[in-house]
C-alpha angles and dihedrals in degrees: 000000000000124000129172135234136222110207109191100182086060093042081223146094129242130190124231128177133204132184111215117251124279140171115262111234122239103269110219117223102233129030127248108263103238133227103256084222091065105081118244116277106226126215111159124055095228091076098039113121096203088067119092115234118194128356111006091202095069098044125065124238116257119210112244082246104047117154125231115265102246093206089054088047080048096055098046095047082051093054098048091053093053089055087049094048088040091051090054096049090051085045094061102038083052106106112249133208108262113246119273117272111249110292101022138084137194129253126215112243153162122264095170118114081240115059103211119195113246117218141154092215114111107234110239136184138219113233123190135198131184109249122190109273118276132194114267116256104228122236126288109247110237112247111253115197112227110254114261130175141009132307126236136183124204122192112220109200119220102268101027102096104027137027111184095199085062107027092055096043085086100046093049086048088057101047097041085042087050090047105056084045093059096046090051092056094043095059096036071064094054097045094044078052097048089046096043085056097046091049083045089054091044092054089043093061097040097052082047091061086045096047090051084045096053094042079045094051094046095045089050084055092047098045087045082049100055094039089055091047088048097052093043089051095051087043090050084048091050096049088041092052086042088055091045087039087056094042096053084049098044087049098048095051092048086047083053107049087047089050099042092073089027105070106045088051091052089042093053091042091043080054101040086045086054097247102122113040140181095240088213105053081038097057093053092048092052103036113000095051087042098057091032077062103046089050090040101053087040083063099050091046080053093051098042088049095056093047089045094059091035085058088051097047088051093045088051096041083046101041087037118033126246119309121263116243117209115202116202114207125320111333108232109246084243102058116043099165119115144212118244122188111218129164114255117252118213112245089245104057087050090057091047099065116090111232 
């Protein structure tokens, strides 16, 4: 409801504005939990998803009556299916507590440091405000019923109603009875105990032994597996040294087969080319033969010489008569050579006759 009023000392007009009276609702203390399939019901503009936040440039404008983007619907339903999906699986991996023995059940507890008290009761709290004085109510009157009947008084003698010898038999009974109950079971506990841990001891050993079987058993293996490596790798080492063995033979003989006709040829050809020489033989051909040579064709030049000039004296003597000899005088007895005159022959001339 609006109304307008005229302010005269202003010389002006204001506006006020006033909602008619109704009755508050009873506000609730904690909200509904909603179905997280009914879309979110917004009140307040900050989480509004139609209002641009930051720079308006780089976002696009979005019509008042825009319709959801089924592929995003689509991805997010996706994605909540996949942490569902992703909560049940670590759910069941979670270890979990083993089903009770027979007779027995188990009991939900605490296991915090804390211990906290459980309760459906919602927890309230009294709240108090100072309100103007009133005048105190005065007390309600107790209802008094009015009196009906007639009185009578009965007089109860000490042993009538109660014996404590017999009254108490039962409950002793009970408790003793209770008692003995509960020591049985005690100590059936601490046998089953005693029992559990001797089984537990038992199994202990005998997964021990196992335990040294099994380490036996694999070191045996290893041991088996190196020794056959090692012996495949020897045997691998004997055929490989075999191989190299028959090749170094097989080559060898081959060399000296080749070499066996080889050599004595080379060496014939080294001695026919001159490389290899006897030093004595080789000695006489180059110095001995040469000067026997040499002497002996000095001799012969010797020779050849004297019969030379012997042809020309006979051709003269023959072409010319014998020479005349002049004595002079006596000859002394102990000199009977003579001089005889003859024309002197050039040396060449001598050389020039054939023998």
């Amino acid at each position: 409801m609006a109304a307008l009023a005229a302010q005269g000392g202003l010389g002006g007009t204001q506006y006020t504005f006033a909602s008619q009276p109704r009755t508050l609702q009873p506000r609730k203390k904690y909200r509904e939990k909603q179905a997280p399939s009914q879309p979110a019901m917004f009140g307040n503009i900050m989480y509004d998803r139609r209002v641009i936040r930051g720079n308006t440039y780089a976002h696009p404008i979005l019509p008042a009556t825009a319709q959801p983007d089924p592929i995003e619907m689509q991805r997010r339903q996706e994605t909540l299916r996949k942490q569902m999906s992703r909560k049940k699986a670590k759910a069941q991996l979670r270890p979990r507590t083993p089903d009770a023995v027979e007779g027995r059940k188990h009991e939900v507890v605490q296991t915090d440091i804390y211990l906290e008290r459980i309760s459906d009761q919602v927890e309230e709290a009294d709240v108090a405000i100072q309100t103007d004085d009133f005048l105190d109510r005065p007390e309600t009157p107790k209802f008094i019923p009015a009196k009906s009947g007639t009185d009578a008084a009965t007089q109860i003698e000490e042993g009538e109603l109660f014996d404590f010898d017999i009254e108490v038999k039962p409950i002793v009974e009970v408790l003793v009875g209770k008692t003995m109950e509960q020591a049985l079971l005690e100590v059936m506990e601490e046998e089953e105990l005693a029992s559990l841990r001797q089984r537990q001891r038992e199994f202990e050993e005998l997964r021990q032994a196992e335990l040294i079987e099994t380490q036996r058993l694999e070191e045996k293996e290893r041991r088996h597996t190196a020794e056959k490596e090692m012996r495949k790798r020897q045997e691998k080492e004997a055929l490989l040294l075999q191989k190299e063995t028959a090749e170094k033979v097989a080559a060898h003989t081959f060399a000296k087969s080749y070499l066996k006709d080889l050599v004595p040829a080379v060496f014939s050809q080294l001695e026919e080319t001159g490389y290899f020489y006897d030093p004595v033989e080789r000695e006489i051909e180059s110095s001995f033969e040469p000067w026997l040579m040499a002497e002996a064709e000095k001799q012969v030049m010797v020779q050849v010489t004297a019969r030379a000039l012997l042809d020309c004296l006979i051709h003269d003597i023959v072409m010319n008569g014998p020479p005349k000899i002049k004595i002079e005088g006596p000859s002394p007895i102990n000199s009977p050579v003579q001089n005889v005159e003859q024309e002197p022959k050039p040396v060449n001339d001598l050389l020039s006759v054939t023998p």
